[in-house]
LUMVOZA-107009 format. One record per residue (C-alpha): x, y, z; residue in one letter. Coordinates in steps of 0.001 Angstrom, whole numbers, padded with zeros to 6 digits, always signed. Example, Ala and Ser with C-alpha at 12.3 -4.5 7.8 and 13.67 -1.06 7.14 Angstrom:
<atoms>
+012300-004500+007800a;+013670-001060+007140s;
</atoms>
This chain:
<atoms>
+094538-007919-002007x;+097981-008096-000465x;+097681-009622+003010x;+100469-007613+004770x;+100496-006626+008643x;+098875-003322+008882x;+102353-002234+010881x;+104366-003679+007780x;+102195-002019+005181x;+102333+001790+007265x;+106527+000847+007131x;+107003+000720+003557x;+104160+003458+002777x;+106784+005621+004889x;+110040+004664+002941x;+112352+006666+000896x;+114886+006206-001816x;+117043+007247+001502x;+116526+003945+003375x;+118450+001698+001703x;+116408-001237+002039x;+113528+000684-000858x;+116897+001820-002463x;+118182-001614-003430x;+114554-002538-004190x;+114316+000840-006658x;+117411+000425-008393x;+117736-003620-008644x;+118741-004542-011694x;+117639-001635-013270x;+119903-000057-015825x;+117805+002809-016942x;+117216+004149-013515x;+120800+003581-012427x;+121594+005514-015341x;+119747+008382-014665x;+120870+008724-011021x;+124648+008829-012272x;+123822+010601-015391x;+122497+014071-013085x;+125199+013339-010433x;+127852+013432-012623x;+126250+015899-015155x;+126679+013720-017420x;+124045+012658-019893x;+126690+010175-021950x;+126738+007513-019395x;+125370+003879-020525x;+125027+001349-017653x;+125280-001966-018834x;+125223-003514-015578x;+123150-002460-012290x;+123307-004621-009251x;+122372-003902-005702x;+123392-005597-002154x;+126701-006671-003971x;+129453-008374-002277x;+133051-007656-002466x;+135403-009820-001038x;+138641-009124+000250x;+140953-012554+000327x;+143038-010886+003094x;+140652-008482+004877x;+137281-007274+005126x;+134530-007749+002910x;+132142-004947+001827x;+128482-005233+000712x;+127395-002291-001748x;+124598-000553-002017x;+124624-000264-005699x;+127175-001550-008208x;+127003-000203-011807x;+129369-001030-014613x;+129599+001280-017814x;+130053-000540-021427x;+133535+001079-021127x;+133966-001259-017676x;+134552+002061-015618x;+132352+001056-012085x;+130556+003063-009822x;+129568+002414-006421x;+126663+004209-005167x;+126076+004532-001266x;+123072+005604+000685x;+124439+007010+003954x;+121872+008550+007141x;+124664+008387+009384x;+127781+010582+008669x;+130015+007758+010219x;+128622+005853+007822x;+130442+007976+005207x;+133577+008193+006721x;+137005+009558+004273x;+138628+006305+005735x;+135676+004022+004348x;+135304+005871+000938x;+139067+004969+000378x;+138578+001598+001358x;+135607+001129-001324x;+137104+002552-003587x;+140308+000332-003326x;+137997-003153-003698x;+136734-001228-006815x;+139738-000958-008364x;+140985-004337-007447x;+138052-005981-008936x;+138753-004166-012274x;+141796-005163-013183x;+141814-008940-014599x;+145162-011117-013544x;+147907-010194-016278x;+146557-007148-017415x;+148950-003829-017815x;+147616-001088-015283x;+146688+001341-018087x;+143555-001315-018000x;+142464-000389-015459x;+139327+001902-015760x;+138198+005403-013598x;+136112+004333-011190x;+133766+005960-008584x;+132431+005896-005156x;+129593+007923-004695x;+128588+008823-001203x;+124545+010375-001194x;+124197+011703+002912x;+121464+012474+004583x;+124142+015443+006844x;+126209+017632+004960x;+129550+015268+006084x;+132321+017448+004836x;+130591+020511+006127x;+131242+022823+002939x;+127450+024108+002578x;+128202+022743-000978x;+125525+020480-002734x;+128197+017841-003887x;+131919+017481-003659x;+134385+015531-005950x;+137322+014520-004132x;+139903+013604-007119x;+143846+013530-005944x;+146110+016500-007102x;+150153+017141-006851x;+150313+019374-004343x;+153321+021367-005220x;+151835+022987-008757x;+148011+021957-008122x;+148408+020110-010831x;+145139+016793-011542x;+146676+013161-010846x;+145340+011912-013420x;+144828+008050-011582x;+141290+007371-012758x;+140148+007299-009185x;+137200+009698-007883x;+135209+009676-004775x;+132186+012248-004701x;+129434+013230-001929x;+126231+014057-002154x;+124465+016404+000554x;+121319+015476+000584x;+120316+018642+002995x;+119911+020419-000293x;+117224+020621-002279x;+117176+023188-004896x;+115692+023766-008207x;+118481+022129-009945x;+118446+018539-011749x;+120778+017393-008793x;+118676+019478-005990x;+114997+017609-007771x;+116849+014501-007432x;+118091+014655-003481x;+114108+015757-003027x;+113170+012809-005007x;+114963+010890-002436x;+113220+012045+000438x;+109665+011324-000774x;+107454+009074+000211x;+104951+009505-002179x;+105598+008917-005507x;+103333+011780-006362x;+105356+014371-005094x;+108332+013132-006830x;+110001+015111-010119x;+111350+012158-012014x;+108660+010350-013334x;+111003+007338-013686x;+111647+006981-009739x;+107785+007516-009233x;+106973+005026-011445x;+109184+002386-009515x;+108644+003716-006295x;+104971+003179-006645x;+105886-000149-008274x;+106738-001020-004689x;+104081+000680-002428x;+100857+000360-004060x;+100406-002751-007091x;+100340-006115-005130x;+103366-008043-007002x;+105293-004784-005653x;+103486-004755-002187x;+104486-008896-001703x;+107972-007542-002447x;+108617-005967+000057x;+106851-007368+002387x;+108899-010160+002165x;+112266-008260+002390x;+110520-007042+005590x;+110212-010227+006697x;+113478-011247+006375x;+114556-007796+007782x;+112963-008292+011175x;+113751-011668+011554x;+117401-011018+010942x;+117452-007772+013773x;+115406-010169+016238x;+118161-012904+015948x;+120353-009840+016119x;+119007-008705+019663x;+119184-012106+020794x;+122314-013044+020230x;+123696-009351+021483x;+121411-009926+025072x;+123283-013094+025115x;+126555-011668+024751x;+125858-008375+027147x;+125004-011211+029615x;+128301-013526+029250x;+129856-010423+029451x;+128241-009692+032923x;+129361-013215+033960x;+133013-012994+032972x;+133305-009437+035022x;+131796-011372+037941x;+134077-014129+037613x;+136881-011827+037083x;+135438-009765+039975x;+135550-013049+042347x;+139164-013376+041543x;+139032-016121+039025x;+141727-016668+036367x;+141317-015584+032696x;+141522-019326+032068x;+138924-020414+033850x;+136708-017181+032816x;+137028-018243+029779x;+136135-021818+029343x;+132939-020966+031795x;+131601-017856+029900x;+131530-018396+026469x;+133711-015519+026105x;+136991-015346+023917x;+140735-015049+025502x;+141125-011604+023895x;+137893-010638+025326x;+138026-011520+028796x;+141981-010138+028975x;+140220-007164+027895x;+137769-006893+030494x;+140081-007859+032751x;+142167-004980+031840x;+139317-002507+032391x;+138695-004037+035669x;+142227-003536+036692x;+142532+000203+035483x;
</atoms>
């Protein structure tokens, strides 16, 4: 028998395909699952995945990096990026742009003529409806707006509201997602992973582990943001005393640009 914390084993007999943490676990690696998820988003049951990897890092030599949820690639090297979202700033326009630009600037190899470069997609699944449109899924694709005429650039960006959940493929899927027990689930492919992970003990030790390393990453995270909230307490003190931003700053651990920043907010 697994020897998991009865609190740790209640925590993942409670997770859904919408927390992304069972999501990464689900769909890790796994082709054929990928696969289907993309194949009933995009109604389209032609799509191959070659490649499925979760947690992915992009980096960006000149600004910031982004970690994906899940990365696919298609034998025809088109990509899509596959985000679980429960917060709608979490799905912001501004961010779906910004994936979708590290997308395409990972596709392209060095020399290559830009007709190489493939269609790629961002898919946003949200737990709100973000764009407010009562609509269960929205492709965002660019158009010329003086004749309404397609651009045809190969980029598309697409969200999912996951409010509905209708007797549709898509609708059985976004229910799929909410279930904790693989059981109630339509797709006997998700159930079968899902269950993978909450009930056989290779599956259990799993995810107990990424637990583990879950906790112990948010605990050093509240430490180290108690210690800041209380240099930041110092340096307004300081400030308050009438000390310089010089001094405030080599005596609170503090940067420059933070304590001028306090110190403007003290002053306004």
């Amino acid at each position: 028998m697994v020897n998991l914390r009865a609190d740790t084993r209640e925590s993942i007999a409670k997770l859904t395909l919408m927390d992304d943490i069972f999501m990464n676990k689900v769909f890790e690696n796994d082709t054929e699952r990928t696969a289907l998820l993309l194949r009933i988003i995009l109604n389209n049951d032609k799509i191959k995945v070659v490649k499925a990897v979760t947690q992915q890092k992009l980096k960006n030599m000149s600004g910031h990096d982004l970690q994906l949820d899940i990365l696919a690639q298609e034998e025809n090297g088109k990509l899509f990026n596959v985000e679980v979202q429960n917060h709608s700033s979490g799905a912001a326009a501004r961010r779906a742009r910004y994936h979708l630009s590290l997308l395409d600037a990972h596709s392209l190899p060095k020399g290559e003529v830009y007709q190489k470069l493939p269609d790629n997609y961002v898919i946003f699944i949200t737990q709100y409806d973000v764009l407010k449109g009562g609509l269960p899924i929205y492709h965002i694709n660019r158009i010329i707006e003086e004749n309404n005429v397609a651009f045809a650039d190969g980029s598309h960006i697409i969200y999912v509201n996951n409010k509905i959940k209708d007797n549709t493929p898509l609708g059985r899927l976004m229910h799929d997602f909410n279930c904790a027990d693989p059981d109630d689930m339509y797709y006997p492919e998700l159930a079968e992973k899902a269950r993978y992970f909450k009930e056989t003990e290779k599956g259990l030790t799993n995810m107990g582990d990424v637990f583990e390393k879950l906790l112990a990453k948010r605990e050093k995270e509240a430490v180290e943001k108690a210690a800041k909230e209380k240099n930041i307490e110092f340096a307004k003190g300081l400030l308050a005393d009438g000390m310089s931003i010089e001094f405030t700053v080599r005596h609170s651990k503090l940067s420059e640009a933070e304590v001028r920043e306090l110190a403007s907010k003290l002053s306004a």
